[in-house]
N, C-alpha and C positions, 0 to 999 in steps of 0.2 A: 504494500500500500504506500505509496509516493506522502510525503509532505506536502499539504496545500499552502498554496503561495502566504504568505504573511503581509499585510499592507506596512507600507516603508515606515509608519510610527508604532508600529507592534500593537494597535488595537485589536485588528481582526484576521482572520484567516479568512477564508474564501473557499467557500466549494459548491460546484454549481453554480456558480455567478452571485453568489449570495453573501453578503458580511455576515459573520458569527464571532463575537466578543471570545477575547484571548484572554486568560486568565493573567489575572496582575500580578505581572512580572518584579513587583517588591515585594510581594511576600517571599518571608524567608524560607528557605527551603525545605526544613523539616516541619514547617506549619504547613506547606505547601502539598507535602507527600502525604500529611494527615489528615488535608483535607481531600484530594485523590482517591487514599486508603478508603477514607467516609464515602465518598462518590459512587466507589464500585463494589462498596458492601451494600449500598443503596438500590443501585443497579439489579445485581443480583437478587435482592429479595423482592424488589416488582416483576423480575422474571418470575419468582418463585411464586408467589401471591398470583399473577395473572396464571401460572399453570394450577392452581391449587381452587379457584374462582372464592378467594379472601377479599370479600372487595373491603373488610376493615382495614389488613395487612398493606393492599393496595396502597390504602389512602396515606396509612403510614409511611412507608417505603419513599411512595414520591413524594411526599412532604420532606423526605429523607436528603431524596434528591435534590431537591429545590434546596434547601441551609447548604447542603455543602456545596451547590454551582454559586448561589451567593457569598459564600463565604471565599470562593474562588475570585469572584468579582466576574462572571461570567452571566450573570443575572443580579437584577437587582442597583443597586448607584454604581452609575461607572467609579472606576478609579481614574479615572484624568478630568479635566477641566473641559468642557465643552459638550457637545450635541453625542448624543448616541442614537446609533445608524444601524444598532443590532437588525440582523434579518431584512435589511434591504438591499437590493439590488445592486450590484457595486457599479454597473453602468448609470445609474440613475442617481450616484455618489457626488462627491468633489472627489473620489479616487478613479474615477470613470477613466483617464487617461490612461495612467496607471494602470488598472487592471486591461485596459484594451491592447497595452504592450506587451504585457508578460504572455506566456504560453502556458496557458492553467493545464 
Protein backbone atom coordinates (compact mmCIF):
# COMPACT_ATOMS: atom_id res chain seq x y z
CA UNK A 1 0.00 0.00 0.00
CA UNK A 2 1.81 3.32 -1.22
CA UNK A 3 1.99 6.43 1.00
CA UNK A 4 -0.72 9.02 0.17
CA UNK A 5 0.64 12.23 -0.80
CA UNK A 6 0.94 14.65 2.39
CA UNK A 7 -0.11 18.55 1.58
CA UNK A 8 3.26 20.77 1.76
CA UNK A 9 2.06 22.14 5.57
CA UNK A 10 1.43 18.46 6.95
CA UNK A 11 -2.26 19.09 7.57
CA UNK A 12 -3.65 16.60 5.30
CA UNK A 13 -3.16 13.54 3.23
CA UNK A 14 -5.12 13.00 0.23
CA UNK A 15 -6.75 10.00 -1.05
CA UNK A 16 -9.10 9.86 -3.68
CA UNK A 17 -8.83 13.58 -4.38
CA UNK A 18 -10.20 14.05 -0.87
CA UNK A 19 -8.27 16.04 2.37
CA UNK A 20 -8.28 13.88 5.58
CA UNK A 21 -6.78 15.61 8.71
CA UNK A 22 -3.19 14.37 9.77
CA UNK A 23 -2.76 13.64 13.14
CA UNK A 24 -0.72 16.47 15.18
CA UNK A 25 2.58 16.19 14.55
CA UNK A 26 3.46 17.79 18.29
CA UNK A 27 2.40 15.21 20.10
CA UNK A 28 4.82 13.45 21.80
CA UNK A 29 5.59 10.34 20.71
CA UNK A 30 4.70 7.81 23.32
CA UNK A 31 1.35 9.87 23.87
CA UNK A 32 1.13 9.52 20.28
CA UNK A 33 1.41 5.58 20.04
CA UNK A 34 -1.19 5.50 23.14
CA UNK A 35 -3.30 7.06 21.50
CA UNK A 36 -2.91 4.61 18.18
CA UNK A 37 -2.71 1.71 20.63
CA UNK A 38 -6.41 3.30 21.83
CA UNK A 39 -7.49 3.69 18.06
CA UNK A 40 -7.00 0.14 17.19
CA UNK A 41 -8.28 -1.42 20.24
CA UNK A 42 -11.32 0.64 19.38
CA UNK A 43 -11.29 -0.52 15.95
CA UNK A 44 -11.21 -3.90 16.75
CA UNK A 45 -14.01 -4.05 19.00
CA UNK A 46 -16.66 -2.21 16.53
CA UNK A 47 -15.41 -5.07 14.26
CA UNK A 48 -16.34 -7.28 17.16
CA UNK A 49 -19.75 -5.71 18.23
CA UNK A 50 -20.86 -5.26 14.43
CA UNK A 51 -20.10 -9.40 14.07
CA UNK A 52 -21.78 -10.13 17.55
CA UNK A 53 -25.08 -7.43 16.51
CA UNK A 54 -24.02 -5.53 20.39
CA UNK A 55 -25.56 -2.45 19.17
CA UNK A 56 -24.68 -1.26 23.16
CA UNK A 57 -20.94 -2.46 22.40
CA UNK A 58 -21.25 -0.72 19.08
CA UNK A 59 -22.15 2.44 20.44
CA UNK A 60 -19.39 2.14 22.87
CA UNK A 61 -16.53 1.02 20.73
CA UNK A 62 -17.12 4.01 18.28
CA UNK A 63 -17.53 6.46 20.85
CA UNK A 64 -14.06 4.71 21.48
CA UNK A 65 -13.05 5.79 18.29
CA UNK A 66 -14.02 9.07 18.16
CA UNK A 67 -11.80 10.29 21.82
CA UNK A 68 -8.89 8.64 20.43
CA UNK A 69 -9.20 10.24 16.57
CA UNK A 70 -9.71 13.58 18.60
CA UNK A 71 -7.21 13.04 20.94
CA UNK A 72 -5.05 12.56 17.76
CA UNK A 73 -6.38 15.90 16.49
CA UNK A 74 -7.65 14.02 13.59
CA UNK A 75 -11.29 15.20 14.58
CA UNK A 76 -12.46 17.53 16.58
CA UNK A 77 -10.36 21.57 16.81
CA UNK A 78 -7.77 21.49 14.55
CA UNK A 79 -4.23 21.85 15.90
CA UNK A 80 -3.18 24.81 13.80
CA UNK A 81 -4.51 28.38 13.25
CA UNK A 82 -6.99 28.62 10.41
CA UNK A 83 -9.85 27.18 8.39
CA UNK A 84 -10.32 23.29 8.39
CA UNK A 85 -10.85 21.72 4.99
CA UNK A 86 -11.20 18.11 6.52
CA UNK A 87 -13.00 15.89 3.62
CA UNK A 88 -13.13 18.39 0.93
CA UNK A 89 -12.15 18.11 -2.36
CA UNK A 90 -8.54 19.00 -2.68
CA UNK A 91 -9.26 20.49 -6.36
CA UNK A 92 -11.85 22.63 -4.88
CA UNK A 93 -8.96 23.74 -2.17
CA UNK A 94 -6.22 26.64 -2.05
CA UNK A 95 -4.17 23.27 -2.57
CA UNK A 96 -5.88 22.61 -5.98
CA UNK A 97 -2.56 23.44 -7.75
CA UNK A 98 -0.65 21.40 -5.63
CA UNK A 99 -2.50 18.56 -5.60
CA UNK A 100 -3.18 18.93 -9.64
CA UNK A 101 0.99 18.59 -9.88
CA UNK A 102 1.73 15.72 -7.93
CA UNK A 103 0.81 12.09 -9.31
CA UNK A 104 -1.50 10.64 -6.59
Amino acid sequence: MATPPVTPDGRYIVVRGRLWRRANPNLAEDERQALVDRLMTARRAVRSALASGDAAALKAARSDVNAAKIGLGERGPVWWQGDDLNRHMAANTPYADWHAAIDE
